[in-house]
C-alpha positions as CSV (number, residue, x, y, z in Angstrom):
1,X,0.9,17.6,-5.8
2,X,-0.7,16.4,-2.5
3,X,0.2,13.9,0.2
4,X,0.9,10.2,-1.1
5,X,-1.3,7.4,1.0
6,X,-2.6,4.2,0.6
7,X,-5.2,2.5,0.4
8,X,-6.4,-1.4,-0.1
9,X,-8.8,-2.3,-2.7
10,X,-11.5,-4.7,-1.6
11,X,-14.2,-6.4,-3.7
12,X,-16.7,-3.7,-2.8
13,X,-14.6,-1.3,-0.8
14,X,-11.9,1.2,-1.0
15,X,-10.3,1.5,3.3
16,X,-6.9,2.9,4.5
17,X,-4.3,0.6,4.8
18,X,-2.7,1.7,8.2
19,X,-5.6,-0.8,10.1
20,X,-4.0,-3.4,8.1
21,X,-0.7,-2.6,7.9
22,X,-0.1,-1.9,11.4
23,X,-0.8,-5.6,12.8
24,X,0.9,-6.5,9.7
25,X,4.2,-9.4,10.0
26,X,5.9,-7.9,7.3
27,X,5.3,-3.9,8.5
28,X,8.2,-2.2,10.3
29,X,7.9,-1.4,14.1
30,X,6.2,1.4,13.5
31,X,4.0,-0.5,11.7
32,X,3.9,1.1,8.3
33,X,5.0,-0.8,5.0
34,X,8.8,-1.5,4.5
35,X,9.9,0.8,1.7
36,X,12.8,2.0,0.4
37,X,12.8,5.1,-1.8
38,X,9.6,4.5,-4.0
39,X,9.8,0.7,-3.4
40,X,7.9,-1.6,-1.3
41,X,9.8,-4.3,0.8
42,X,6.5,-6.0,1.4
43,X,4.5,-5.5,-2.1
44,X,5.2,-6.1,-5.7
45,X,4.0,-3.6,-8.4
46,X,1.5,-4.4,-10.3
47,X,0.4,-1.5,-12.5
48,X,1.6,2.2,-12.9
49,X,-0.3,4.9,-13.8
50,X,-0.8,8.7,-13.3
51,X,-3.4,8.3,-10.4
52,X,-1.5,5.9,-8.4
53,X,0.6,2.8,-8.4
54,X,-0.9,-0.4,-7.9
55,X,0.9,-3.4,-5.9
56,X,0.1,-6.7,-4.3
57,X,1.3,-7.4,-0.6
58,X,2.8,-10.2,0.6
59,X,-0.5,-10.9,2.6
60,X,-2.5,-11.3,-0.8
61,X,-4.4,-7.5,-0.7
62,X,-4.3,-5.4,-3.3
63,X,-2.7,-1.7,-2.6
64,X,-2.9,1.1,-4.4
65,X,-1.0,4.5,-3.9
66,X,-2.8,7.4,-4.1
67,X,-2.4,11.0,-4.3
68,X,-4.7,13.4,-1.8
């Protein structure tokens, strides 16, 4: 299996999330989501699957986790 990433879903767009999450309030100071283990600090889980989890961040976007 490939490298994990993410990504936010838009209404018409699929765009990394490290633009966002970088000037995020709630990111780290290294300006990556807070997570511990396979759990966000920042995000709640909306759906599981095979492809990818599926959360929604504190800021109101929609994430998803997906394998490369």
């Amino acid at each position: 299996m490939g490298k994990i990433r993410l990504v936010l879903l838009l209404r018409d767009n699929i765009v990394a999330a490290e633009p966002v999450c970088t000037s995020c309030f709630y990111a780290d100071c290294q300006g990556k989501p807070r997570q511990r283990g396979d759990y966000f600090m920042c995000a709640r889980e909306i759906s599981r699957s095979q492809f990818g989890n599926r959360f929604r961040c504190r800021m109101g976007f929609q994430v998803a986790q997906v394998h490369d």
